[in-house]
N, C-alpha and C positions, 0 to 999 in steps of 0.2 A: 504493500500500500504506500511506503515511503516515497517511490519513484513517482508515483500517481499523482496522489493527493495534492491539488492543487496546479496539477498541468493543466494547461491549459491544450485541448484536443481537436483536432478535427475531424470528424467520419464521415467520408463519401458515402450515399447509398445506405444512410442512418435508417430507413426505414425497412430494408430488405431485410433478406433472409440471416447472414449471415452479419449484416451491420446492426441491424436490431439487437441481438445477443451482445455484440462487440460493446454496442452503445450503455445497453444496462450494469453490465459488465464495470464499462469505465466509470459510473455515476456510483454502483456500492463502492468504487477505492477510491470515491471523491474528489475526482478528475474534473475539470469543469471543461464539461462536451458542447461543441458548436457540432451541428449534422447540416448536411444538403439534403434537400426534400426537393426532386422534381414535380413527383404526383401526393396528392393526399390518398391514402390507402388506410382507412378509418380500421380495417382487421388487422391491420401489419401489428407483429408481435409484441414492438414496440409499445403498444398501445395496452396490451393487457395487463400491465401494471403502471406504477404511479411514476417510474425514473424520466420519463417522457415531457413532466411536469421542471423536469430538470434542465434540461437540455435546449441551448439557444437555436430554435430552429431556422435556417436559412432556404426560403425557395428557389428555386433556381436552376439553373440544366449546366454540366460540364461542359459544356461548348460554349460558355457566357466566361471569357478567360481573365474580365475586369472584374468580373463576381467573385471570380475566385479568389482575384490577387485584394479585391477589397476584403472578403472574408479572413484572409492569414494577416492580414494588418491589420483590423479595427480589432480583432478579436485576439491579439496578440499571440496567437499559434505557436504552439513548441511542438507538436507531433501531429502529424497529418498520416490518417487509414486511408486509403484511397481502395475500399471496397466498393463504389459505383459503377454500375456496366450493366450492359444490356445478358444475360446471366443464360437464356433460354436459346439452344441449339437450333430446334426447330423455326423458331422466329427471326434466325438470325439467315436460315435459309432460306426464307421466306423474304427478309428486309435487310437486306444485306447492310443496306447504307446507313439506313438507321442504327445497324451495330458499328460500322467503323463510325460515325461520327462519334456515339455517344464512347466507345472503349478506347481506339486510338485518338481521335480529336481533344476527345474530356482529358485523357492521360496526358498529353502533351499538354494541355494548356495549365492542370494543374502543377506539370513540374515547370512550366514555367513560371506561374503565380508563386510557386515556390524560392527558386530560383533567386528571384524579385525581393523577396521577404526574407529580411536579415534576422528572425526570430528564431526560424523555422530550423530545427535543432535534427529530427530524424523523420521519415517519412517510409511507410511499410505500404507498400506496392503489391496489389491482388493479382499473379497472375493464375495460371490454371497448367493444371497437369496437359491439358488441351494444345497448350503453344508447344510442346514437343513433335507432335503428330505426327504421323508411324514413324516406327523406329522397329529395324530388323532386329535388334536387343531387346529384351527386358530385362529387369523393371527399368523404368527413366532413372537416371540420375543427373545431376545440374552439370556436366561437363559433357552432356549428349545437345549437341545443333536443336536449334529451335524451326521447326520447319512444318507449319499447320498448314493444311491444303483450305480446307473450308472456311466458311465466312467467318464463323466462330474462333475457329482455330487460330486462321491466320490473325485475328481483331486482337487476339490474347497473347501469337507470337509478337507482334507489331506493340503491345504494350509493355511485356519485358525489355524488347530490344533498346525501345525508348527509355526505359526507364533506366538500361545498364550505361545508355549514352549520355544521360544528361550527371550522372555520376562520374563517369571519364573523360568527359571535355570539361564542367564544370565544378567537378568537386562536392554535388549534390547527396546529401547524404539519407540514400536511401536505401533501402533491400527491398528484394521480392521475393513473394510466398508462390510457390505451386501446390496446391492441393490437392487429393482427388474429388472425387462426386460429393459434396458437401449433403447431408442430410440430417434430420432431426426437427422436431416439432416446432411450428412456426411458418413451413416453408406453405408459399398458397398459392405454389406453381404447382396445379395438381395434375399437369401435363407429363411433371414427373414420376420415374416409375413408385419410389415408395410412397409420396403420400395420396397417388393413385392407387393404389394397390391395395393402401389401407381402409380406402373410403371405401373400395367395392366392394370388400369384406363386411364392412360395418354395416352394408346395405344388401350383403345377402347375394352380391354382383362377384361371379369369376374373375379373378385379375385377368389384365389385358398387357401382351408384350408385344408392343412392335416390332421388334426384329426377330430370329427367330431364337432368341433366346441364348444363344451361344457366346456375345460380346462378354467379353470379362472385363470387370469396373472394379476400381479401388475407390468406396467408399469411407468416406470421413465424417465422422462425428462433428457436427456443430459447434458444441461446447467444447469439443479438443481443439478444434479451429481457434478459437476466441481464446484459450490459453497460447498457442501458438503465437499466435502477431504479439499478444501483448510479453511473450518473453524475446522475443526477435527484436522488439521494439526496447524494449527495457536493456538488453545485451549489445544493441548497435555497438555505442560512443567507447563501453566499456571493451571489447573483446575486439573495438575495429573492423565492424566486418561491413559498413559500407559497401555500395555497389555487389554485394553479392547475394544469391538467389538459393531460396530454400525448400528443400519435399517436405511436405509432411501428410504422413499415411499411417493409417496401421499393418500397412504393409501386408496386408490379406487382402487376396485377389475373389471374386465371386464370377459366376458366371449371373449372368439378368436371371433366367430361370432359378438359379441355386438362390440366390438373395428373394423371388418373390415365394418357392420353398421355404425358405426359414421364416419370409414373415406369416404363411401359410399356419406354419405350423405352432410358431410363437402365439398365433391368435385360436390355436385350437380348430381351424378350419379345413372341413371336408372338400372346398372347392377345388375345380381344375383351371391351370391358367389357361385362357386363349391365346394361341401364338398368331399373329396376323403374318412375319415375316415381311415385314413391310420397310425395315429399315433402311436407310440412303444417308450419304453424305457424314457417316462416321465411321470411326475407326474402330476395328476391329477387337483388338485387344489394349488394352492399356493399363500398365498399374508403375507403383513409384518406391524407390527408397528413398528410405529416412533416413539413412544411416550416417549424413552429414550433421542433420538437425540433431540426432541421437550422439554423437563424438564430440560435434562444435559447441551446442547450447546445453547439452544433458537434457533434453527433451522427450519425453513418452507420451501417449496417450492414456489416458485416465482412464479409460471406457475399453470395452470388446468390444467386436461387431454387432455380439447378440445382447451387452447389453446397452449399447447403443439403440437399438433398433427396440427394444421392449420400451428406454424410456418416452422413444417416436410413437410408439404404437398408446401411449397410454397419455400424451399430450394429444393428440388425436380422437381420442374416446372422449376424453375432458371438452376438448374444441366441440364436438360434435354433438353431444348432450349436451351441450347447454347451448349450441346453435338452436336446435331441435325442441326447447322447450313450448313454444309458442304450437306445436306440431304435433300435442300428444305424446311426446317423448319418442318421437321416432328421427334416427338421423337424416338429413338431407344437406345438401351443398349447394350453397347461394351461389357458386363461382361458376360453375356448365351448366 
């Protein structure tokens, strides 16, 4: 909490999935958090308890690079999360341009805002296991080429690269995170497989896999996320590790099937999944070490996969009964 208490913070994407957790997070070690808010998202997780009331919220889109740089100077910025991005595969296939502006544009302009702002002490940089994209090796590790084919991929290679660059021409003292498939309660992309998966259960509905089940994903716990940056962040200045890029996994591979099996079977359910085979425009296999993060920072995950996923499944049942009150107590999902 020493390091905390009284920093002053900045979180991109304060309202998403994985900034939400970051943001409550920083407000119990008495951080004093500014967030970017592009859209109001009245469910975002942020909102289910009271640290929200904490937090200086600023509207405004990453592409707005005077917002930014006004935001790190009124607000006197020592640590900048730049977890903002357009986060969703599928949509980015679909809107390609809408993802590079908001991933590579937003990420440029905030290390430039940065850059700008003599405050600004360390900055922790979101990229994704994704900017690697195929690699004849497994698992990733941060000395393997960053080479994403797809819109997603390459918007997530394009934001590390940036990020290692304005570090080695300018001195910018940042790091980046690669994770894998971020999950746990909150997320209300239910376009994803787990907290699709879970809702169809809760409703009595077979899961549904688009591809044919066979892609292997390194899934990561939320809350190990949220310890992550903030010890990355905290070990910058100390251990010197500026401009450099970090995994973090629990280093368990799944196959799509084998993960919608264990949640199948976590919830006690007799369903079978539908496989449509329908997937396009990702990669095949993918998973990552840690074993930098695990030597460099002394970092582990807190959590298993499966109890990871139990405490998903049982934020989920909470979201969904008390969605459902108005409804006779049966679940339903305002979001499809």
């Amino acid at each position: 909490m020493g390091f905390w208490k009284d920093r002053n913070v900045f979180v991109t994407g304060c309202t998403g999935f994985l900034g939400s957790y970051l943001t409550k997070e920083l407000i119990s070690l008495e951080a004093n958090v500014t967030g970017l808010v592009r859209d109001i998202v009245p469910k975002s997780n942020l909102y289910t308890t009271d640290e929200y009331k904490k937090v200086n919220m600023v509207v405004g889109q990453l592409e707005d690079e005077m917002l930014l740089e006004r935001v790190l100077g009124e607000y006197e910025i020592h640590t900048v999360f730049h977890i903002g991005a357009q986060a969703i595969v599928g949509i980015a296939n679909r809107n390609p341009l809408g993802t590079f502006e908001a991933n590579i544009r937003g990420t440029y302009n905030l290390l430039e805002a940065a850059r700008r702002s003599p405050l600004v002490e360390n900055i922790v940089v979101a990229s994704s296991d994704k900017a690697y994209g195929e690699q004849s090796i497994l698992p990733y590790d941060e000395s393997m080429p960053l080479q994403g084919r797809h819109p997603y991929d390459v918007s997530k290679s394009c934001t590390d690269l940036i990020a290692q660059a304005y570090h080695k021409t300018y001195g910018l003292p940042v790091c980046i995170t690669r994770c894998g498939n971020l999950y746990g309660g909150g997320d209300l992309n239910f376009n994803r497989i787990i907290p699709q998966t879970i809702w169809n259960i809760l409703n009595g509905k077979p899961p549904v896999i688009r591809s044919d089940g066979s892609f292997i994903r390194d899934y990561f716990y939320v809350e190990d996320a949220v310890e992550a940056y903030l010890l990355l962040a905290e070990k910058m200045g100390e251990l010197g590790l500026a401009g450099q890029a970090f995994n973090f996994s629990n280093e368990v591979q799944l196959t799509v099937i084998g993960l919608v099996n264990m949640i199948l079977r976590l919830m006690d359910s007799n369903l079978e999944p539908v496989i449509l085979n329908q997937g396009s425009n990702e990669i095949k296999h993918q998973y990552l070490s840690a074993k930098k993060a695990r030597e460099i920072l002394g970092w582990e995950p807190l959590f298993t996969i499966e109890e990871g996923i139990e405490r998903t499944i049982r934020w989920y049942e909470r979201y969904f009964r008390k969605d459902a009150e108005p409804n006779e107590g049966k679940y339903y999902n305002s979001f499809v």
